[in-house]
C-alpha positions in Angstrom: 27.1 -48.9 -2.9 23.7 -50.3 -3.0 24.5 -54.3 -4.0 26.6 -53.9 -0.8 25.2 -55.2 2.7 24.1 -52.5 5.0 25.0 -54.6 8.3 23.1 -55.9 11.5 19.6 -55.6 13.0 19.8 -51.9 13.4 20.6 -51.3 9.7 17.6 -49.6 9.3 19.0 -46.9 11.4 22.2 -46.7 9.6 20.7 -46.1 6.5 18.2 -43.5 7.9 21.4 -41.5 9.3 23.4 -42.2 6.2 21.2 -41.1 3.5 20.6 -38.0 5.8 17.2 -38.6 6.7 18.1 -37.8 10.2 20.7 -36.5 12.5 20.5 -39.3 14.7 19.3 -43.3 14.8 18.5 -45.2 18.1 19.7 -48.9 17.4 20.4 -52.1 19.9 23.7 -53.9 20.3 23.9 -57.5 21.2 26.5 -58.6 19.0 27.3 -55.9 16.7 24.4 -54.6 15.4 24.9 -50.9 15.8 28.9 -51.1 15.2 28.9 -53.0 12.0 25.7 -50.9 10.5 28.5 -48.0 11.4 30.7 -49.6 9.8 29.8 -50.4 6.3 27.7 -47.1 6.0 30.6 -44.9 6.8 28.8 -43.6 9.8 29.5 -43.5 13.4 27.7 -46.5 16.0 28.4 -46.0 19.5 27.5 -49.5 21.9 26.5 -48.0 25.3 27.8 -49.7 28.2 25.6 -52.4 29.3 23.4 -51.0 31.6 19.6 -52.0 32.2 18.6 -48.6 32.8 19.2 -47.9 29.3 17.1 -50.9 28.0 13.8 -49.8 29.5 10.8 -50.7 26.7 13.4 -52.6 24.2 12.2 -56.3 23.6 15.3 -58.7 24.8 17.1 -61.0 22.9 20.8 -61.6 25.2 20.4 -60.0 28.7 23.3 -60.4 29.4 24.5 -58.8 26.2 21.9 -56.4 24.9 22.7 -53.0 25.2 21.3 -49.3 23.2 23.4 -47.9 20.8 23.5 -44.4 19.1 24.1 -43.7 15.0 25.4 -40.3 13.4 27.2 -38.9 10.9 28.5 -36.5 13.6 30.4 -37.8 16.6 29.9 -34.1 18.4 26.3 -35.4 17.8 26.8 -39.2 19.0 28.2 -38.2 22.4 25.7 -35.3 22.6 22.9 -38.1 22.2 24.8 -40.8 24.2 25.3 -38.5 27.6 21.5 -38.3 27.8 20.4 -41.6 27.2 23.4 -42.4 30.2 23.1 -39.7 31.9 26.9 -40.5 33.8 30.4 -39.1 32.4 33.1 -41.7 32.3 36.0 -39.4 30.5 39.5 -41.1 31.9 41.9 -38.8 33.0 44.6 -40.2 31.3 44.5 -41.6 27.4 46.2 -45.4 27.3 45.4 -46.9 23.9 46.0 -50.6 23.6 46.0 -53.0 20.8 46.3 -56.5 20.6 49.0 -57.3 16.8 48.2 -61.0 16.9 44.5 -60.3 16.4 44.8 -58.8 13.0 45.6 -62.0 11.4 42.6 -62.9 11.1 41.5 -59.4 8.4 42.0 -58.8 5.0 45.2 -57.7 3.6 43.7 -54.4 3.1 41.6 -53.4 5.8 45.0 -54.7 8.0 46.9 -52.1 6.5 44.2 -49.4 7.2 43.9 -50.5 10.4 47.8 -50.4 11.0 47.5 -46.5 9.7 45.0 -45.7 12.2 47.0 -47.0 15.0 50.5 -45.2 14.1 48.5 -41.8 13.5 47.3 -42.6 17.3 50.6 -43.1 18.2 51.7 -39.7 17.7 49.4 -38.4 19.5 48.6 -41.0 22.9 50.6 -43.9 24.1 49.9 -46.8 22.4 50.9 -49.9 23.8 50.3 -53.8 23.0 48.0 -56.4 24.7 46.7 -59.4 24.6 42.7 -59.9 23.4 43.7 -63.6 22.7 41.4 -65.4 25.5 38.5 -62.7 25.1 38.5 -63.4 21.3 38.9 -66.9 21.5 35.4 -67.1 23.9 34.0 -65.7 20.6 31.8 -68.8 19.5 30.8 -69.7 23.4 29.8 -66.1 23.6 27.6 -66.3 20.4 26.4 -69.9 22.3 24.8 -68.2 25.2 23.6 -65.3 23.2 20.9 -67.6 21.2 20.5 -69.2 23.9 19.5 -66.6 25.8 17.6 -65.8 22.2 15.8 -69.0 22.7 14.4 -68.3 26.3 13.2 -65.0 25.4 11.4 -66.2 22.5 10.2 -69.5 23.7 7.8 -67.1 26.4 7.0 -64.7 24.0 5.8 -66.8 21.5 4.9 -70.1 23.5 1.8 -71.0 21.0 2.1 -72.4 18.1 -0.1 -69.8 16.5 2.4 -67.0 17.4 5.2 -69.3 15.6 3.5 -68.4 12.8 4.0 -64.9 12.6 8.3 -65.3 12.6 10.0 -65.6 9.5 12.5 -68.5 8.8 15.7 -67.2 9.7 14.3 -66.2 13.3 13.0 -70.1 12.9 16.0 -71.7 12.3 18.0 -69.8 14.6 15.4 -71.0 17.3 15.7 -74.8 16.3 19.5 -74.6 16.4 20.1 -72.2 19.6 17.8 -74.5 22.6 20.1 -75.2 25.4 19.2 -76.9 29.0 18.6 -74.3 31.5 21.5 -75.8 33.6 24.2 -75.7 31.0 23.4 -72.1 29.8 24.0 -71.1 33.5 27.3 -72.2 33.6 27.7 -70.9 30.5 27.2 -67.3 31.7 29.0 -68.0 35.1 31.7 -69.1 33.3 31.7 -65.8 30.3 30.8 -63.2 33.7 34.5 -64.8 34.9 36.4 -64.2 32.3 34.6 -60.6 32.0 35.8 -59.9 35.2 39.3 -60.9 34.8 39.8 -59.6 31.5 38.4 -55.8 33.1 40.8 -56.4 35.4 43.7 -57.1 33.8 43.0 -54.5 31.1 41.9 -51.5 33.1 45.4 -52.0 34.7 47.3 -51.6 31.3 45.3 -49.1 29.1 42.0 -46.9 29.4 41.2 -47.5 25.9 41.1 -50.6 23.5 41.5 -50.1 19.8 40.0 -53.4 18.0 39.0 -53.8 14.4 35.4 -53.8 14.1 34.8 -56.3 11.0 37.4 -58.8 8.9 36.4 -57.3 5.8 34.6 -55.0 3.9 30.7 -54.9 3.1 29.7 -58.0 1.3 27.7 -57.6 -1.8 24.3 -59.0 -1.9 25.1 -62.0 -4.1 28.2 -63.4 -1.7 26.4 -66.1 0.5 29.9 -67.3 1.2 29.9 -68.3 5.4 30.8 -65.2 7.2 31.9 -64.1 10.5 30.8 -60.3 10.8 30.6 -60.5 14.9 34.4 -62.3 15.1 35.6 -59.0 17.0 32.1 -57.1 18.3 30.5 -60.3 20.3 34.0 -60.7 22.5 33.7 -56.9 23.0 30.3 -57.4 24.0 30.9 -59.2 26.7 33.4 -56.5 28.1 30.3 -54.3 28.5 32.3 -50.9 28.4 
């Protein structure tokens, strides 16, 4: 579908791995950008768990968000790629899947119903239980907040003269303009999102080992839809879990 959009930042990868250039893509996840790619070009995108070992020679945009991710059409092939960039094995010993119903109100019609198949074909195979996303999802616009803020720091020092302005195209502009935030406030920000991260890993490693979330409210736009969208509704919130 090429009038379709081919996702975030890391699209490039997705489209390598998609079109079978290669087995494998390298990508970064802040907000989405190697699940959504994944996503819409019917590939696998695997967010490592935030970790700064893993970020090593990749220019910042969210520190406290960014993270590597890994693209294939293979999932043998993704974990294969994904143990040696981590280098640690996390397997739980026991499979918990949980869900959160009220969240899918927010999809299409269709992709609900796919999404609703998915979870009773898990069910016949691992226990599948509800639970509640609702304060995680809900920090979605705060945690998209710090993110350019964070976005603006980085930038700000990397491109302090107005010469090296020049070389950034207008969307990376605009985003600057609009993201600026007093050092203070974008503290307490953070302080405040590392909280809720740490209560919500609490509460939900206590339920379920796994959490099965929608990845997008809809399908690929095409090109010509420049109706407002909210790609990152579900990937930022799961961002901040870090898992």
């Amino acid at each position: 579908f090429p009038n379709r959009l081919t996702g975030g930042s890391s699209s490039g990868s997705a489209v390598a791995v998609a079109a079978g250039l290669v087995d494998f893509a390298i990508g970064t996840d802040t907000g989405g950008s190697v699940r959504i790619p994944g996503c819409w070009n019917g590939i696998w995108g695997l967010r490592l768990a935030t970790d700064p070992v893993h970020l090593h020679g990749v220019f910042p945009r969210s520190p406290t968000l960014d993270a590597l991710g890994v693209l294939s059409q293979s999932i043998e092939c993704v974990f294969k790629v994904a143990k040696q960039l981590s280098r640690v094995n996390t397997t739980p010993t026991t499979t918990r899947l949980g869900y959160d119903p009220k969240n899918l109100e927010e999809m299409n019609a269709r992709s609900r119903l796919r999404f609703l198949d998915t979870i009773k074909a898990l069910s016949s195979r691992f226990e599948v239980r509800a639970i509640c996303l609702t304060d995680l999802l809900s920090s979605t616009e705060e945690i998209t907040r710090l993110l350019k803020a964070e976005f603006f720091t980085v930038f700000t020092e990397k491109f302090a003269d107005t010469q090296s302005r020049t070389l950034l195209g207008p969307t990376v502009l605009d985003e600057l303009e609009t993201s600026e935030m007093p050092a203070t406030d974008k503290n307490k920000l953070r302080d405040e999102l590392l909280e809720l991260q740490g209560k919500a890993l609490k509460s939900l490693s206590n339920e379920v080992d796994f959490i099965v979330s929608p990845l997008c409210l809809d399908e690929a736009p095409t090109w010509s839809n420049t109706s407002k969208r909210n790609d990152r509704f579900y990937t930022v919130a799961m961002s901040l879990l870090g898992c």
